[in-house]
N, C-alpha and C positions, 0 to 999 in steps of 0.2 A: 504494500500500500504506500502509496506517496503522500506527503505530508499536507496538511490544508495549507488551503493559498491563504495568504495575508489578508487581512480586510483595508480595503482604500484607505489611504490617509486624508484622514477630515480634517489638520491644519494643515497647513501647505506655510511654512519657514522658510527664510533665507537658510541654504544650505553651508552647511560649515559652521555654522554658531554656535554660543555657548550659552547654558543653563544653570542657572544657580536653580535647585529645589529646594524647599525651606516647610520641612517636617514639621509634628506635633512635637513639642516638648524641644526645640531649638535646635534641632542637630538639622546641617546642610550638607548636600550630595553637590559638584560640580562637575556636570558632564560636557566634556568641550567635544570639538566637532559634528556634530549632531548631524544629520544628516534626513531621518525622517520621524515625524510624529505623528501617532494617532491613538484614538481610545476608544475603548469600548468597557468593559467593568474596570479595567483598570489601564494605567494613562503607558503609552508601549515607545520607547524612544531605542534607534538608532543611532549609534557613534560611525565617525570613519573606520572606526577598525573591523566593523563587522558586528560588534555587542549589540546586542538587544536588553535595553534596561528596562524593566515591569515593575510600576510602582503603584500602591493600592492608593486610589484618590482620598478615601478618608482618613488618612494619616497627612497627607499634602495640604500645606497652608496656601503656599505660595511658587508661583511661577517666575524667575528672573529671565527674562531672555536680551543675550548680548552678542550684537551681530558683529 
């Protein structure tokens, strides 16, 4: 069996940018390069390296984006 396809990306970001996350209880994640965003139960980010970051939106305060 082959793996399920992606779901579209519903932002559409300048590629190559950077994300400050900003958690419950102050702890921050910076994911640079980014490259694609989208969400569905939980918010699904792309680096240039290949990573696939999965972050649960009800722990997320805040979104920094830095192009």
């Amino acid at each position: 069996m082959s793996a399920p396809a992606l779901p579209p990306c519903t932002t559409r970001l300048r590629v190559g940018h950077r994300q400050i996350l900003h958690f419950v209880g102050g702890v921050k994640r910076t994911i640079l390069n980014v490259q694609e965003v989208w969400e569905n139960e939980m918010v699904h980010l792309v680096d240039g390296k290949g990573r696939e970051w999965i972050v649960n939106k009800e722990n997320l305060l805040c979104v920094e984006v830095i192009p």
